[in-house]
C-alpha positions in Angstrom: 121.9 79.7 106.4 121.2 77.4 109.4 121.1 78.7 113.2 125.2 78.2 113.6 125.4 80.6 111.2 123.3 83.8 113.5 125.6 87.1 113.4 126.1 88.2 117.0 126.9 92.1 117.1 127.7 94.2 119.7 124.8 96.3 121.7 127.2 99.5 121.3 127.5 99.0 117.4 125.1 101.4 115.3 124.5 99.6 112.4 126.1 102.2 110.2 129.1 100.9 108.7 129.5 99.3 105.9 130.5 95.8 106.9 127.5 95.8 109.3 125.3 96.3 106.2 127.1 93.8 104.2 125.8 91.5 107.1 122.6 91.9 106.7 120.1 89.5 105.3 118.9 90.3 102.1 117.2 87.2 101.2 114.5 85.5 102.4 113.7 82.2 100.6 116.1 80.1 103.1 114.9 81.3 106.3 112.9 79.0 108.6 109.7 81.1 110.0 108.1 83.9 107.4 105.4 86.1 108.4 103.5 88.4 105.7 100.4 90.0 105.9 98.5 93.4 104.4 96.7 96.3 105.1 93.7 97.6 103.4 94.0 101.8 104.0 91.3 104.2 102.4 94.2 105.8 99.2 97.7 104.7 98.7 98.9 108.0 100.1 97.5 106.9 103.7 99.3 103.8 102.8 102.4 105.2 101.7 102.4 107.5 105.1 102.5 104.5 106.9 105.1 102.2 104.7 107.1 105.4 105.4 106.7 105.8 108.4 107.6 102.6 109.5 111.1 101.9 107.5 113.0 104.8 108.9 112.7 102.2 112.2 115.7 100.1 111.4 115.9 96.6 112.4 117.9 96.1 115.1 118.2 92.5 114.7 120.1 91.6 111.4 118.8 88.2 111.6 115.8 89.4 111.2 114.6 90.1 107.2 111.7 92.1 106.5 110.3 93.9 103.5 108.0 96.6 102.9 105.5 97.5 100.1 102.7 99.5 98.7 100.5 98.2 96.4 97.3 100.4 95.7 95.8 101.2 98.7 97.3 97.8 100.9 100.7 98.0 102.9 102.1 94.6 102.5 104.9 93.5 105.2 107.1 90.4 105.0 109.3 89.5 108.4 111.5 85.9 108.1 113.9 84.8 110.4 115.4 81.3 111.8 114.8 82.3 115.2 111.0 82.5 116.3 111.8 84.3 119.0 113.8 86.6 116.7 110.4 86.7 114.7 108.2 87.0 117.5 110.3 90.1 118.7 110.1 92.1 115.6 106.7 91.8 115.0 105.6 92.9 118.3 107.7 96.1 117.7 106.1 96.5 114.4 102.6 96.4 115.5 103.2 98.9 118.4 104.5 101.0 116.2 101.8 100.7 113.1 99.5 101.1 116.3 100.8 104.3 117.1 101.4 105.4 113.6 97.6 105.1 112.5 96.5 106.6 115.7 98.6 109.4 114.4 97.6 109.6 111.0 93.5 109.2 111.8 94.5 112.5 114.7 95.1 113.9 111.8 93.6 113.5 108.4 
């Protein structure tokens, strides 16, 4: 996939048909700029709250890819995209809301 090839939706669609998700990326390996990182959380269940916390957010911006995992007790994330920008974007939107997601779980727990 190079840049020629960015999808270019509209700002009223919602994402939910089933073309739209057909659209999305699903793959990673090809894409220019890749971001990954993890989290070390005191039990997997903290962890868990989190991961699942954060993928009811969809990604507005389907050329954006990102994964998330649980592993033990670390949340592991994975964000790729051609566009740094695009990146840039997605992670700032990610860590505001793991900010406020933490602050929410250590209120709390």
């Amino acid at each position: 996939m190079n840049e020629d090839d960015d999808i270019i939706l509209d700002e009223d669609d919602d994402y939910s048909d089933e073309e739209t998700r057909k659209k999305r990326l699903v793959d990673y390996q090809n894409l220019k700029f890749k971001y990954s990182t993890e989290f070390d959380f005191k039990t997997n269940q903290y962890a868990t709250f989190i991961m699942n916390s954060l993928e009811v957010d969809k990604e507005i911006n389907l050329n954006t890819f990102r994964e998330y995992k649980v592993e033990d007790t670390k949340f592991k994330i994975l964000y790729a995209s051609n566009s740094a920008d695009d990146l840039r974007r997605s992670l700032n939107s990610f860590y505001d809301m793991l900010i406020m997601v933490t602050r929410t779980l250590n209120s709390f727990s």
